[in-house]
C-alpha positions as CSV (number, residue, x, y, z in Angstrom):
1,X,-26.8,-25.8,-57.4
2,X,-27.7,-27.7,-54.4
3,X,-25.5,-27.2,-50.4
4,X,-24.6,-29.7,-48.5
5,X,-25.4,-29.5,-44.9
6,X,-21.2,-29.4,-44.5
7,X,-20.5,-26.6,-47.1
8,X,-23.4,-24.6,-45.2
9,X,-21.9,-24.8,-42.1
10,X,-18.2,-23.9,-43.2
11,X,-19.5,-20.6,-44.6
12,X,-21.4,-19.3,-41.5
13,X,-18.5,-20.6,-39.3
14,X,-16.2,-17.8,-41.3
15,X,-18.9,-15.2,-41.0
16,X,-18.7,-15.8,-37.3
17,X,-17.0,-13.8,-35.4
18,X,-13.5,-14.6,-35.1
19,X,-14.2,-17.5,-37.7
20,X,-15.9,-19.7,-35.1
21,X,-12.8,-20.1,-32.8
22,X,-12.7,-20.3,-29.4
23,X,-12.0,-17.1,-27.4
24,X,-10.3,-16.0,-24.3
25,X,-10.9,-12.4,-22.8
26,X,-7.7,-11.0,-21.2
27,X,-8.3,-9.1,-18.4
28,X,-5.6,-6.8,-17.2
29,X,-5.7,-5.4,-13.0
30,X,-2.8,-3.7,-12.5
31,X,-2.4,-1.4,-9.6
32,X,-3.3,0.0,-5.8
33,X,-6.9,-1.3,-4.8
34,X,-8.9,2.0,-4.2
35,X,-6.3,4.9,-3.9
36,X,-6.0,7.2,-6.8
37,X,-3.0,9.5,-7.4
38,X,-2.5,12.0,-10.4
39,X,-0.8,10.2,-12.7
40,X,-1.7,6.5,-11.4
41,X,-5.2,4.4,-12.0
42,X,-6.8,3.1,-9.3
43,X,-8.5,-0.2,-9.2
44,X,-12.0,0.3,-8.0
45,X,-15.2,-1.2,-9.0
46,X,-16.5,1.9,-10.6
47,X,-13.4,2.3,-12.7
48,X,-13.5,-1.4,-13.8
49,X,-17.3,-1.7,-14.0
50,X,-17.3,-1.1,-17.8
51,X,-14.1,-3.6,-18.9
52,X,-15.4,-6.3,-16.7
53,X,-18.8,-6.1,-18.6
54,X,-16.7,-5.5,-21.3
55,X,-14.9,-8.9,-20.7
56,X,-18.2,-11.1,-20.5
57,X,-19.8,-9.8,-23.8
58,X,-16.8,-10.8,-26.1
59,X,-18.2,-12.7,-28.8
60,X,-17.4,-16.8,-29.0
61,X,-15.9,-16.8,-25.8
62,X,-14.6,-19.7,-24.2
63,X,-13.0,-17.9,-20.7
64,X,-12.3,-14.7,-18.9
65,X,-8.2,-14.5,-17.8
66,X,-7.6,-12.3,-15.2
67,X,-4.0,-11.1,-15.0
68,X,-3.1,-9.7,-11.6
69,X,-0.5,-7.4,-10.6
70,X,-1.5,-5.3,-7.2
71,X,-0.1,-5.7,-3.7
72,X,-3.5,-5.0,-2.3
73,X,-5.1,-1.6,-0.8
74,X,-8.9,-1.5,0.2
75,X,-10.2,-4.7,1.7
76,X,-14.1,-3.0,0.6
77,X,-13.1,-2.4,-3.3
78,X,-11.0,-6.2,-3.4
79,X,-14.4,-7.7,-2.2
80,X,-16.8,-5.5,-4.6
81,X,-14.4,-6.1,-7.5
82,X,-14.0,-10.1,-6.9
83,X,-17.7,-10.7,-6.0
84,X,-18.5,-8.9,-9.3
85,X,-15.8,-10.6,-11.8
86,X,-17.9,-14.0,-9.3
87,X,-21.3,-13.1,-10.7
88,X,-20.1,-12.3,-13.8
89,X,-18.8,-15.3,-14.7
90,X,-22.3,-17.5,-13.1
91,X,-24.5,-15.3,-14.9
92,X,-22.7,-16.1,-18.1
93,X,-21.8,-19.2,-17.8
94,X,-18.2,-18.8,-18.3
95,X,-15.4,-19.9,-16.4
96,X,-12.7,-17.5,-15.1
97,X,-9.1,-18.4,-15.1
98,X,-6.9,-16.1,-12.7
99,X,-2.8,-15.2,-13.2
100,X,-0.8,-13.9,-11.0
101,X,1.9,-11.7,-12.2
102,X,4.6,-9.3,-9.8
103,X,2.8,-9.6,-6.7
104,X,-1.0,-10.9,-6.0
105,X,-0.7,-9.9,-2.3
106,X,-3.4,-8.9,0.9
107,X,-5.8,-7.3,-1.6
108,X,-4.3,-8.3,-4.8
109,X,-4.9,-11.8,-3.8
110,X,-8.5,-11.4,-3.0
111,X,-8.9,-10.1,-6.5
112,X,-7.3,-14.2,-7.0
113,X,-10.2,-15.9,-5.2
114,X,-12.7,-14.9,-8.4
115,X,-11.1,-17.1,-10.5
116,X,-12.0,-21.4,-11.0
117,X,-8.3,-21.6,-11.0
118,X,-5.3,-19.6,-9.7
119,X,-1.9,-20.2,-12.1
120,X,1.5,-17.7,-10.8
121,X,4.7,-17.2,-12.1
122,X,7.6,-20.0,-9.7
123,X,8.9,-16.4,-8.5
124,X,5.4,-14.4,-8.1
125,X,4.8,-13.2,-4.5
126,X,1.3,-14.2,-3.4
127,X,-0.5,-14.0,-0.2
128,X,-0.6,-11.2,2.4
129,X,-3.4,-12.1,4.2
130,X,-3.5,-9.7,6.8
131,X,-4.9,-6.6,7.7
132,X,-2.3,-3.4,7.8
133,X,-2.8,0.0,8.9
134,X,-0.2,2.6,8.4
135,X,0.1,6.2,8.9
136,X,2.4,8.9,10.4
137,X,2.0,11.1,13.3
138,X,2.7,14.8,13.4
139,X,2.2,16.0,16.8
140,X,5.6,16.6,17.3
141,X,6.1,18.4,14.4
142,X,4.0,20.9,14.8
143,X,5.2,21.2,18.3
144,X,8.7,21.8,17.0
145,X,7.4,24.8,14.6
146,X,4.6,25.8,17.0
147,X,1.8,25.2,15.4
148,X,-1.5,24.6,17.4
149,X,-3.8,21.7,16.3
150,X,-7.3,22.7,17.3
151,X,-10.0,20.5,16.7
152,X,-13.6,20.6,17.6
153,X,-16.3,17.4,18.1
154,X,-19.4,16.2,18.7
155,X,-18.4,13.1,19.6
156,X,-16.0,11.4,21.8
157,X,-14.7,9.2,18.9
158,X,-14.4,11.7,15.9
159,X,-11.2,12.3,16.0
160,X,-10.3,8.9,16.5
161,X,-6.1,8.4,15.5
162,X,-5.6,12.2,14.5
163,X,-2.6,12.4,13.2
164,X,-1.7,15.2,14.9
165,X,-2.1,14.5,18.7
166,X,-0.7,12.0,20.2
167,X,-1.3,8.5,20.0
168,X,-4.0,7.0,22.5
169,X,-4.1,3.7,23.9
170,X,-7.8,3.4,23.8
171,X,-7.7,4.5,19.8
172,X,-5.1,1.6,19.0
173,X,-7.3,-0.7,20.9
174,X,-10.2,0.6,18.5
175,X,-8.6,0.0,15.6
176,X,-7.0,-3.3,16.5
177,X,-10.8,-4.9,16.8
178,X,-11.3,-3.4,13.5
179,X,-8.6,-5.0,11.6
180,X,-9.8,-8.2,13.2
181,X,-12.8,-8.3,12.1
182,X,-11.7,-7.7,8.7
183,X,-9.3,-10.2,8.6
184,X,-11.8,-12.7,9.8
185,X,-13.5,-12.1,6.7
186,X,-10.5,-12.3,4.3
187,X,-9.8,-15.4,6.4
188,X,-13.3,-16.6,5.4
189,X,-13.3,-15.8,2.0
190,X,-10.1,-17.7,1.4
191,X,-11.8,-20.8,3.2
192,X,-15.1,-20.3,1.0
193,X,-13.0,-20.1,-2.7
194,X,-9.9,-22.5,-1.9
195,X,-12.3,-24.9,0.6
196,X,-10.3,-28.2,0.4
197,X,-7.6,-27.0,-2.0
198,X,-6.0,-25.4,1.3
199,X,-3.0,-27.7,2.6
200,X,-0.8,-25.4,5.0
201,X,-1.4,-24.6,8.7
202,X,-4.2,-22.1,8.8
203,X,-2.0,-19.8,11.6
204,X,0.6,-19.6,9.5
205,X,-1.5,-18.9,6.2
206,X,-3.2,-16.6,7.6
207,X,-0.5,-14.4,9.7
208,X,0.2,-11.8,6.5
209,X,3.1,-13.8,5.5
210,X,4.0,-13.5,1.6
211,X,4.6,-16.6,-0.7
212,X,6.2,-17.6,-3.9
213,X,4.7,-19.1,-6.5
214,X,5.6,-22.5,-5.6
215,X,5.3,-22.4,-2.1
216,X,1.7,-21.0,-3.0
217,X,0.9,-24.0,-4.7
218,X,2.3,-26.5,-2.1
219,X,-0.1,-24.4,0.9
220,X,-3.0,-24.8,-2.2
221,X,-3.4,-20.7,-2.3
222,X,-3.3,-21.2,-5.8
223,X,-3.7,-24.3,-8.3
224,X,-0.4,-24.5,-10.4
225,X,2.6,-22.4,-12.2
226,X,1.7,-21.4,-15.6
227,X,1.7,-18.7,-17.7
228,X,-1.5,-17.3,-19.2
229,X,-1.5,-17.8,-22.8
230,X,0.4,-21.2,-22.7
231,X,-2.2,-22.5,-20.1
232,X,-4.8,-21.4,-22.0
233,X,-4.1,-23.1,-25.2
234,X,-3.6,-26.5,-23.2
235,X,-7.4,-25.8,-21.8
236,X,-8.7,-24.5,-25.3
237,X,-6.3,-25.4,-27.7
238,X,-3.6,-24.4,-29.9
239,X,-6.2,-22.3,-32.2
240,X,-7.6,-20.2,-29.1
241,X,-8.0,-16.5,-30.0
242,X,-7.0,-13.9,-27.5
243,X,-9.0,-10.3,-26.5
244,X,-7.2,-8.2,-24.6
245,X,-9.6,-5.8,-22.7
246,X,-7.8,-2.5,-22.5
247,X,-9.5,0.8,-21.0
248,X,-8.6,4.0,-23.6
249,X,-5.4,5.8,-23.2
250,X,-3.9,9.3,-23.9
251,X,-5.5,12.0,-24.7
252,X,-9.0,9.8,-25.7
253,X,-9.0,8.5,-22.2
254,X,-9.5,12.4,-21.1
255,X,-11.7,13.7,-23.7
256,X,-14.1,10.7,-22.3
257,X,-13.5,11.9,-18.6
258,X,-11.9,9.0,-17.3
259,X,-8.4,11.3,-15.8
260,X,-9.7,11.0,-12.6
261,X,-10.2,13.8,-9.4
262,X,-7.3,16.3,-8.9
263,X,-6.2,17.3,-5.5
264,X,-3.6,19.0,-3.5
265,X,0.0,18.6,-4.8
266,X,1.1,17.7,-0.9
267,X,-2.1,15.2,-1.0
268,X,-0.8,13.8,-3.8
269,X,2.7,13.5,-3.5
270,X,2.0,11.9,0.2
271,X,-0.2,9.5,-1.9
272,X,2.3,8.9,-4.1
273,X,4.5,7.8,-1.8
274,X,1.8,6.1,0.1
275,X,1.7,3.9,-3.0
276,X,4.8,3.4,-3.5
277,X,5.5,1.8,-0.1
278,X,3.2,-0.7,-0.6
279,X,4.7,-2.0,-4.0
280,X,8.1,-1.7,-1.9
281,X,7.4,-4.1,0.6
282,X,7.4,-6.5,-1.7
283,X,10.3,-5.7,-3.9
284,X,9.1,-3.5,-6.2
């Protein structure tokens, strides 16, 4: 009994994985960009190391969809995580599709830039690009209770904005040129990833204001409205097979170690809250 060349093909298409179809890696970030509380995951290049590779080496695939949901958190971890998702995708040769969910704001819309293509829901919040800074003073606390802070340095500049003496001009000033400097690279990152796709005035694009999803698209942070799976199937068609990449949960997630660092119950109840603030600002 002799093959044809066609009858060959169909049958090692089938043993293929996912019968030869075209695939598309889902990539969930949900969260705070490098703060860790007890019962939250953080988002952190360490922790996502392993389902970002994970992402890449999924047999037959076409593209790597990010889903974003974070309203930002370490400008350092937003960088390393985007930069890597970047390389990622150049080394492999494989294009990476971004969508923003909730909120893609400050941080969460760095995470954005990796992708070839932004997409966001009409009534997503996107944008934040600004630098923040936020804390809370105690001096007069422990005044009230009489409590005396005593803190030794070497080092004028070590105890730079303690939160437990009083504010000083000359540490504001400090941390004012800080937060420059780091928004003038957030500012240049957007330039580099949207380049000519950007459309609004750059003061006001820039000032930390927040967006919807279609006022995004009209200043060109992002590329369109669309939700993942539907804009997918236009790009790879109607057949496309979907991966979720999903880190392991419950009680397998601790056995393998992934629980993550306990500290102090204060710590982490101000932590907590420290997290929860910065989903509030934005609604949520």
């Amino acid at each position: 009994m002799s093959w044809g060349i066609g009858k060959f093909t169909a049958l090692m298409t089938k043993c293929l994985p996912w019968g030869g179809k075209k695939v598309v890696a889902i990539l969930p970030l949900e969260g705070v960009i490098g703060a860790s509380g007890r019962m939250q995951a953080s988002l952190t290049l360490a922790g996502l190391e392993d389902l970002i590779n994970d992402a890449f080496d999924v047999s037959a695939l076409s593209a790597v969809a990010v889903s974003i949901n974070s309203p930002g958190g370490s400008p350092v971890q937003s960088a390393l995580i985007m930069q890597r998702l970047k390389d990622l995708a150049a080394e492999k040769d494989v294009p990476i599709y971004v969508f923003c969910e909730d909120v893609a704001a400050s941080g969460g819309y760095m995470l954005a830039l990796a992708g070839e293509e932004i997409y966001a829901h009409e009534a997503s919040i996107v944008g934040s690009i600004g630098v923040v800074s936020s804390g809370f003073g105690f001096d007069k606390a422990i005044e009230k209770i009489g409590v005396d802070r005593r803190v030794h340095t070497a080092g004028g500049k070590k105890s730079l904005l303690d939160p437990f003496q009083p504010e000083k001009e000359e540490d504001v000033k400090r941390l004012k040129q800080i937060q420059i400097k780091i928004h003038d690279y957030f500012k240049a990152t957007v330039r580099n990833a949207r380049g000519e796709k950007l459309s609004g005035d750059e003061e006001n694009l820039f000032s930390g204001d927040i967006w919807t999803g279609e006022e995004a698209v009209e200043n060109g942070l992002i590329d369109g409205i669309g939700e993942l799976r539907t804009v997918m199937r236009e790009k790879f068609g109607e057949k496309v097979k979907f991966k979720v990449i999903e880190e392991p949960k419950g009680f397998l997630r601790n056995l393998m170690g992934m629980q993550g660092k306990k500290g102090g119950i204060a710590a982490e109840a101000i932590q907590s809250l420290d997290e929860k603030a910065q989903w509030m600002k934005f609604g949520l």
